[in-house]
C-alpha positions, 0 to 999 in steps of 0.5 A: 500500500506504500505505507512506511518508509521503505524508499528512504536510505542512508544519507548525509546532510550534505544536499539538505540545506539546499532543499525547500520545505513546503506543504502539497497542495492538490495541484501537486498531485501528478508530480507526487504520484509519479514519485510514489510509483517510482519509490513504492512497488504497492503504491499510494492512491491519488484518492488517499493523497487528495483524502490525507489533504482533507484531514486536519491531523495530517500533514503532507510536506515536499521537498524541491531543491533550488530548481523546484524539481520535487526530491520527496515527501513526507506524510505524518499525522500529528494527534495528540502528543503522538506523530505517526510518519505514513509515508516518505519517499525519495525519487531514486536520483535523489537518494544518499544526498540528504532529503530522506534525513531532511525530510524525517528530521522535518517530522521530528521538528514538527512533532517537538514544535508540537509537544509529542510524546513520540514519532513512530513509523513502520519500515520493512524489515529487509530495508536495511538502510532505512532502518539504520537511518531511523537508529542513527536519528534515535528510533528504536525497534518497538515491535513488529507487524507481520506481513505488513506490506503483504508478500510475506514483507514484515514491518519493524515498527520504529519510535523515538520518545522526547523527554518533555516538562509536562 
């Protein structure tokens, strides 16, 4: 279903200062689409980008770099002292340059802005680069959700808590 964090990959900061920040629209759709087919093999309907759009709770970023070619995206909720990140994805030229790092500590800010308890996610389980990420940014294998994204492909479920002064 596109679901997780698989498209996402090690990668330092060096190409993340160059990147712009900026919520989609629904005039963004194609592009996005045409990212989420290149990233994901079950991917995203247009129906479930247009309906995350509508939600309050949902947040749907992009990343462009100085030529407002589109690099990714990233797509969480925020409810309550919670974020949950659905979808993050990186267009395959992109990868290993800084947007995926960019895009989830784009979350992580977010979700500190906010007061959240804690970012979760899911990511394959065989999606080595992605998960060592998510370590290296201070999640934390939680659990795991079996054939998650279908084939026999399980889901290690990832969290990083905050300390908060409630």
């Amino acid at each position: 279903m596109g679901l997780g964090v698989d498209s996402l990959v090690s990668v330092s900061a060096a190409a993340s200062s160059e990147l712009v920040f900026e919520p989609m629209v629904a005039a963004d759709l194609p592009q996005v689409m045409e990212l989420e087919r290149l990233a994901f093999p079950n991917p995203w309907t247009a129906g479930l980008f247009l309906h995350e759009l509508k939600l309050s709770f949902s947040r749907l970023y992009l990343a462009r770099n100085a030529a407002r070619r589109l690099l990714g995206y990233a797509c969480w909720w925020l409810v309550g002292d919670e974020v949950h990140i659905l979808n993050v994805a990186v267009h395959p030229d992109a990868r290993r340059n800084g947007t995926g790092r960019a895009l989830v500590q784009r979350v992580v800010e977010d979700a500190l802005a906010h007061n959240a308890a804690s970012v979760s996610l899911e990511v394959g389980r065989t999606n080595e680069p992605a998960t060592a990420l998510y370590r290296s940014m201070g999640f934390s294998e939680v659990g795991l959700r079996r054939n998650y994204y279908g084939q026999g492909e399980d889901a290690v479920i990832m969290e990083r808590r905050f300390e908060r002064a409630d």
